[in-house]
N, C-alpha and C positions, 0 to 999 in steps of 0.2 A: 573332428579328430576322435577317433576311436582310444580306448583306455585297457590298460592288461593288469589285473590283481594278481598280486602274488602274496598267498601266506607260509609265516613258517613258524612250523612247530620246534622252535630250539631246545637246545636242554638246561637252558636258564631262562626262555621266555618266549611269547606268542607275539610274530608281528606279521603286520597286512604295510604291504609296500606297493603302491598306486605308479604306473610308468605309462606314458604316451608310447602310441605305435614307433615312435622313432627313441626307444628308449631313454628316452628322458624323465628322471624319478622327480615327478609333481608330489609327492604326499606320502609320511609314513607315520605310521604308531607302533610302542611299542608294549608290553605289560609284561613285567619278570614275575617270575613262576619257580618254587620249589617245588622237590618233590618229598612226598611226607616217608620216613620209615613206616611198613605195617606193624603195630606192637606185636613183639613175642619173635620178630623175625629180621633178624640181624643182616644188613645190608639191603633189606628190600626198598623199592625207591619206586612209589605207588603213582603210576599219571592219572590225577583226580579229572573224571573226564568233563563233568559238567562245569566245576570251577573254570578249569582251564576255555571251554569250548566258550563260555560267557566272557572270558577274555579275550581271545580272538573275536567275536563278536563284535567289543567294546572297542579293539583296533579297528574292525571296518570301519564303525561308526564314525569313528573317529578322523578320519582318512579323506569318506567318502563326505566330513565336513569338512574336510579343510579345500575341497578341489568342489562346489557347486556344481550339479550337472552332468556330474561326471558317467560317461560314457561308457559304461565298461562293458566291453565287448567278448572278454573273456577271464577266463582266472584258472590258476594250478597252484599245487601245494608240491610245499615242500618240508623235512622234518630232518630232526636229529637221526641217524641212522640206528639199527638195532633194538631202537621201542617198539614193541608190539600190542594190538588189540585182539579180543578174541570176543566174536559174536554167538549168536543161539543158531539155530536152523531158520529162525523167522527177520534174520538182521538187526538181531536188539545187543547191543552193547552187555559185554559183561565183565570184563576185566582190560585193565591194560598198565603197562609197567614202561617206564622211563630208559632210556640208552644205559644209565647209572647203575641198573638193579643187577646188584651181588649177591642176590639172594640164594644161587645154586651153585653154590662150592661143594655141598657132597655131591650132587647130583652130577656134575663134571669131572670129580675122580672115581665116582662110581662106573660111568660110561667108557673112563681111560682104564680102570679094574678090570672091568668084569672081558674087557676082547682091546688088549696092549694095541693092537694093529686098527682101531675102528676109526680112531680119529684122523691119521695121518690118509686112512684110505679116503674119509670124507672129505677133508682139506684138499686131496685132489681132486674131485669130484666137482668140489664147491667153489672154492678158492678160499675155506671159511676153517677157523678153528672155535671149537666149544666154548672160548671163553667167553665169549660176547654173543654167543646165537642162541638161539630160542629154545633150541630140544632139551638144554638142561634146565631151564624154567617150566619148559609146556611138562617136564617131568616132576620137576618140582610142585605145581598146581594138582600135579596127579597122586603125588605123597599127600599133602599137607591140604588142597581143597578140592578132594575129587568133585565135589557136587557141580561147581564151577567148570573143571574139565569135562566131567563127561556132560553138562549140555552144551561145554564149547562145538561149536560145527564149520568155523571158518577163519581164518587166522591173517591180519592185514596190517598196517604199518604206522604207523602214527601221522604222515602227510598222507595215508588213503583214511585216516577217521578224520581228517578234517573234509576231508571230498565227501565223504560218507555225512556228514554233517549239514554238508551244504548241502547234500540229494543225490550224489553219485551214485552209482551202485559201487559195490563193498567189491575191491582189487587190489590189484597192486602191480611194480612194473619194477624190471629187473635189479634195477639200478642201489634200490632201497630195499625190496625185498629178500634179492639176494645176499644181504646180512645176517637176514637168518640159518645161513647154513642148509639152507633145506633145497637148494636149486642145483640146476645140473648147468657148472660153465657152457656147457658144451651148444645145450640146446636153448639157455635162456627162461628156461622153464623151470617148474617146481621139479624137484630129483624126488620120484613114489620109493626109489631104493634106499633113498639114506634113510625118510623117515619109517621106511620099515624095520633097519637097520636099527637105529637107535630106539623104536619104540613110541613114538610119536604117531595117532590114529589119523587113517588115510583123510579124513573130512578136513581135519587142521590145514589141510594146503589144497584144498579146493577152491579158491579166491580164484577169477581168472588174472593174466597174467597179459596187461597190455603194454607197451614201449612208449615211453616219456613221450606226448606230443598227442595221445592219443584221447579223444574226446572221451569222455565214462558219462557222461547225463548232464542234467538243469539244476540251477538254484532252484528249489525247492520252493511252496507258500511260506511254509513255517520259517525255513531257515531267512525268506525273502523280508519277514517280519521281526526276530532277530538281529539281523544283521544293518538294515538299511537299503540292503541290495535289490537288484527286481528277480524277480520270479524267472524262472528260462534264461536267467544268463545261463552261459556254455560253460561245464567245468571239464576241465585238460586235464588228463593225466600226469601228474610233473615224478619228484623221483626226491634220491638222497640227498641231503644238503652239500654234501660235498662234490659229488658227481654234478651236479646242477652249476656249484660253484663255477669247477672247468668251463663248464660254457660260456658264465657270466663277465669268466676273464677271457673269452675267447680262445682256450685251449682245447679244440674240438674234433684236431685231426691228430691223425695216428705221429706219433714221435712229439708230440706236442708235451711239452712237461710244466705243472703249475707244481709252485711252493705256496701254502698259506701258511700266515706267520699269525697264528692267533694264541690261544690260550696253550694247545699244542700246536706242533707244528705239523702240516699234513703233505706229502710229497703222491702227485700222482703225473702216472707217464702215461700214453696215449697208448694202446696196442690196437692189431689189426686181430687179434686170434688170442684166444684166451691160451698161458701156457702154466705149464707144471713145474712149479718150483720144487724140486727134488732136495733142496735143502730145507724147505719150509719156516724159510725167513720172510718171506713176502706174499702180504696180503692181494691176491686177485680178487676183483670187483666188476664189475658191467658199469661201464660206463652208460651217461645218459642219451648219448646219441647213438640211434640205433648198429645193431651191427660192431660195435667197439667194444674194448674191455680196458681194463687199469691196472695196472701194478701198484698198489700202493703200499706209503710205508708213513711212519709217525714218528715225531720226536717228539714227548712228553712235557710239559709243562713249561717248556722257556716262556711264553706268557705271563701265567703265573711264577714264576721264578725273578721276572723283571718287577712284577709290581710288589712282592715281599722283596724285594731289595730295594723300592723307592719307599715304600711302609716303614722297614725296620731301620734305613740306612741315611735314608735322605727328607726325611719328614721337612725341615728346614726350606728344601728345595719346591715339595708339593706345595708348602705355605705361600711361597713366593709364586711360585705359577701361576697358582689360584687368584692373587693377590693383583698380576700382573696381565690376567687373560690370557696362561699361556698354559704348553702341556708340560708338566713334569721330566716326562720322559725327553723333551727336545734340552730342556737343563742338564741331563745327565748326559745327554749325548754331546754336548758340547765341553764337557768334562774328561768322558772317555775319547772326544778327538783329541788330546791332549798328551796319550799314551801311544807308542808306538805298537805296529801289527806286533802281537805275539805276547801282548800284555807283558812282560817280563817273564812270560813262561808259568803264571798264572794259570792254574789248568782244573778248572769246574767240574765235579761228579756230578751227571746229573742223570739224564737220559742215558739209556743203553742207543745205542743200533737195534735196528728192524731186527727182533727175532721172533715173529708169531707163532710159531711153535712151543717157544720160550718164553714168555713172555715179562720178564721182570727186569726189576733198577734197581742198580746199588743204592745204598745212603746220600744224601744231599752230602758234597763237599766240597772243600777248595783243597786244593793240594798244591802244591810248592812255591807258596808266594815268600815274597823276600821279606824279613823282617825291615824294612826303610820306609819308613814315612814317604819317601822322596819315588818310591815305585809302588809300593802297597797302599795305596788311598781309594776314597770310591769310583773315581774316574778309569781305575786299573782294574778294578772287580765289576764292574758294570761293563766294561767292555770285554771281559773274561767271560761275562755272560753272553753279551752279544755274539763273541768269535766259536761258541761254544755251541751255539744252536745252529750255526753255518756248520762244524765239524761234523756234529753227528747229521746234519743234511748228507752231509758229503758223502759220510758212511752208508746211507741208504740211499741215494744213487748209485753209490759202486754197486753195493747190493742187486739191486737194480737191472743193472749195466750187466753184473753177471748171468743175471738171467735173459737178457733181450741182445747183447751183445753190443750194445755201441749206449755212450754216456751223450745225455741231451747235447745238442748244440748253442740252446740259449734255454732258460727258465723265464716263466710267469710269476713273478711276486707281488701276491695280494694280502688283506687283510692290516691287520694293527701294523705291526711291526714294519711294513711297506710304509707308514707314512712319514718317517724319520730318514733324514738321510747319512745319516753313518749306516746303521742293518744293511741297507741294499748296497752298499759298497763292499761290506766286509763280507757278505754273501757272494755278491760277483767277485772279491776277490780269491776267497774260500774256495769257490766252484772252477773258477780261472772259464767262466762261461761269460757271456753279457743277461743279464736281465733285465727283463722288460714290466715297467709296473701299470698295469692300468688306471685309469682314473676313478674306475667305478669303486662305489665305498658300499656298495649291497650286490655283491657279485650273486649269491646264490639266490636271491631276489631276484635277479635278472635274468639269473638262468632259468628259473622258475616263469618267468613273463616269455621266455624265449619259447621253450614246452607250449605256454597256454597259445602264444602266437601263431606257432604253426599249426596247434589244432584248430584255430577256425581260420587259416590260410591266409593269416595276415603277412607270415615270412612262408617262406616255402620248406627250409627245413633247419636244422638249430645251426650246420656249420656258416651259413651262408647270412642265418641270422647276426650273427657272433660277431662274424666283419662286419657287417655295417653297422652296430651297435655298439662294440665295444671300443671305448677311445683310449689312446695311452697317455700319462704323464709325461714319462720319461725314459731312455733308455741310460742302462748303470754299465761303462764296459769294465772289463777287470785290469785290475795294474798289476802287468806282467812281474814288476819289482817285488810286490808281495807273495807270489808263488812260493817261495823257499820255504819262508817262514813260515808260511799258513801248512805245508806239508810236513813242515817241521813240527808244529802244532798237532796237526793231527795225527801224528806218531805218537809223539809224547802222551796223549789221549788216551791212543788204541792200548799202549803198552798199560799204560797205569789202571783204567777200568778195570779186567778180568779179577785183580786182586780185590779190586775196591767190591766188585761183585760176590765174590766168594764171601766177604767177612759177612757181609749179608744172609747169603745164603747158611752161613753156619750161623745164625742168630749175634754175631757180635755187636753187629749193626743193624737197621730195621729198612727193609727196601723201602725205595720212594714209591715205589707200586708194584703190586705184583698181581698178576693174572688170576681169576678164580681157578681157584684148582691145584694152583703150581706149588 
């Protein structure tokens, strides 16, 4: 039996997940990881390369003890999207910053200053806006550490430094790469006009540029002594954690649509051609399978929103779980089953709608619960959360929907929030779609092993890989009954946000996040 590594560079922690040719996850580690502020430099968020690398290291190790013997036949990386590394001319490490780094706030209204029209031309171009892409950093290093910039010579991704680590050569592949803003949807490749456009030296995107599946070199001696591993295993090119994800759930052909329900919520639709969103509400991306693109869009912290409301609300309840071997969160869910759809008209600020052009959120808040113990309790506010992360789903689908012309027929729900069963009801009801949840609990793991498989021809290619690998739990259909009220809901939503936004934006209130720049 042949064995498939997959690692991944997240943006809380380094893990190596060990899966059999038939998909089946034999062995995992994992080691959390901050990232440190650099002093003197407010929102920088610095990826310490060696700490970290001696971490994932200490997962193989770890891994490859738990499975004796273990065969592995091949391995691909995968990472947080939007961390970058930047090498010398000779491939020696010299910088690299985390998904998190806020460090180029002037540097992204200097870019929007100095040519009004430069972004939104690149945003088509790219499918990418300044807030999260590299050229206002790679600008930033050239204000505050030119010495750094100018012997940077080649620019690659945080899952191509761990390939790079292992012995790869130094690449990257659309999927993840094209986060930096700097690629042309069109062609798949690195776009030489944008970064001449913004000012970023032509060497910086000289990496070549190969598609998720695609072999890049050998484990390495060193890294072979390191790790555990043997020397000349085959390293795959894999891609973005989230692109990756899709496969992992088996969402791999065109109109295929996954929801992941984690700390934020991530919504990506399958496209056959990359398009131009002329409102510039919606993020485009390259998907991991060759040939495809994404429309994607984000809901904002319902994750974290659920656990500061079992922290602050329900300590009692965590005590008991723990107490009882059970999760928190299936306590509270059997609380909010308690409440009818529409919570009492309970109606949570939290998350805006997809607007990546725009990109901010009003104040944390609950708006028009009833003063009655008898409706207002935490079984009513927790499921206000729950129906809250379905609505603004909803909103970016339609979003969505307006740019490709037709709304999914069924959604993928994976991740946290998939393993409770009120969310995937109130979601399929929310949607008035069916969702379908996989089994797999390390989906972009999987997708990551699906990449390494087909580069050394263990599957033939990822969609076909997908079927026969990815199993489902269960299918959620919607009850018709709750349509009303869930549309009623999300009115009530749409109308109240824009004011709740505004006091924000005039300072009266403090956004829950707002975009560098904005």
């Amino acid at each position: 039996m042949r064995h498939i590594l997959a690692l991944d560079a997240g943006t809380g922690s380094g893990r190596a997940v060990l899966f059999d040719e038939n998909g089946r996850q034999l062995a995992a580690a994992s080691r959390e990881w901050t990232h440190k502020e650099e002093p003197g430099f407010p929102g920088s968020m610095t990826f310490e390369r060696d700490r970290n690398w001696e971490m994932i290291a200490s997962a193989i190790r770890e891994v490859l003890g738990q499975v004796p013997g273990a065969n592995v036949a091949a391995i691909s990386t995968t990472s947080m999207r939007e961390g970058i590394a930047l090498y010398d001319e000779a491939g020696e490490e010299l910088w690299a910053c985390a998904n998190v780094d806020a460090r180029a706030v002037e540097e992204v209204r200097e870019l929007r200053a100095q040519d009004p029209g430069l972004e939104r031309w690149a945003y088509l171009r790219s499918g990418q806006t300044f807030a999260l892409g590299a050229a206002p950093r790679l600008l930033w290093l050239k204000r505050h550490q030119p010495e750094i910039y100018e012997r940077a010579s080649k620019m690659a991704m945080l899952s191509d430094w761990v390939a790079a680590r292992l012995g790869a050569e130094i690449a990257v592949d659309p999927s993840n790469g094209g986060t930096t803003g700097l690629f042309s949807l069109k062609t798949r490749q690195w776009d030489a006009e944008i970064a001449e456009r913004v000012g970023i030296k032509p060497e910086l995107i000289s990496a070549p540029v190969y598609e998720s599946g695609t072999p890049i070199g050998e484990v390495s001696a060193a890294a072979a002594a390191q790790t555990g591993l043997l020397a000349g295993v085959p390293i795959v090119m894999g891609g973005g954690d989230a692109q990756l994800g899709t496969v992992g759930v088996g969402a791999t052909r065109v109109g295929d649509a996954a929801v992941f329900g984690g700390s934020f919520w991530q919504q990506e639709v399958n496209l056959g051609e990359p398009l131009a969103d002329e409102s510039g509400r919606i993020r485009m991306n390259f998907a991991s399978v060759p040939g495809t693109w994404q429309a994607e869009a984000i809901v904002f912290f319902p994750g974290i929103a659920a656990r500061w409301f079992r922290d602050a609300f329900a300590p009692d309840l965590k005590e008991k779980a723990a107490a009882e071997g059970r999760d928190a969160y299936e306590l509270l869910e059997a609380l909010a089953e308690t409440v009818p759809p529409g919570s009492h008209g309970i109606t949570p600020v939290l998350s805006n709608a997809m607007d990546y052009s725009h990109w901010r959120h009003a104040a944390p808040s609950f708006l028009n619960f009833p003063l009655d113990p008898e409706k207002s309790h935490r079984g009513a506010f927790f499921r206000a959360l729950q129906e809250n992360a379905a609505i603004v789903t909803l909103a970016n689908l339609r979003r969505i929907a307006d740019l490709t012309g037709s709304f999914p027929e069924s959604v993928i729900f994976a991740s946290g929030a998939a393993k409770g069963r009120l969310w995937p009801q109130i979601l399929a009801d929310v949607l008035q779609v069916p969702v379908r949840i996989p089994m797999v609990k390390e989906a972009t793991a999987l997708g990551a092993a699906i990449a390494a498989g087909v580069g050394v021809g263990i599957f033939d290619d990822m969609p076909g890989a997908a079927d026969a690998l990815v199993r489902w739990d269960r299918v959620v259909e919607p009850n018709e009954a709750n349509r009303q009220v869930y549309e009623e809901t999300y009115q009530r939503w749409a109308e109240a946000y824009p004011p709740q936004l505004e006091l924000a934006d005039r300072g009266v209130t403090a956004h829950m996040w707002i975009a560098p720049g904005e």
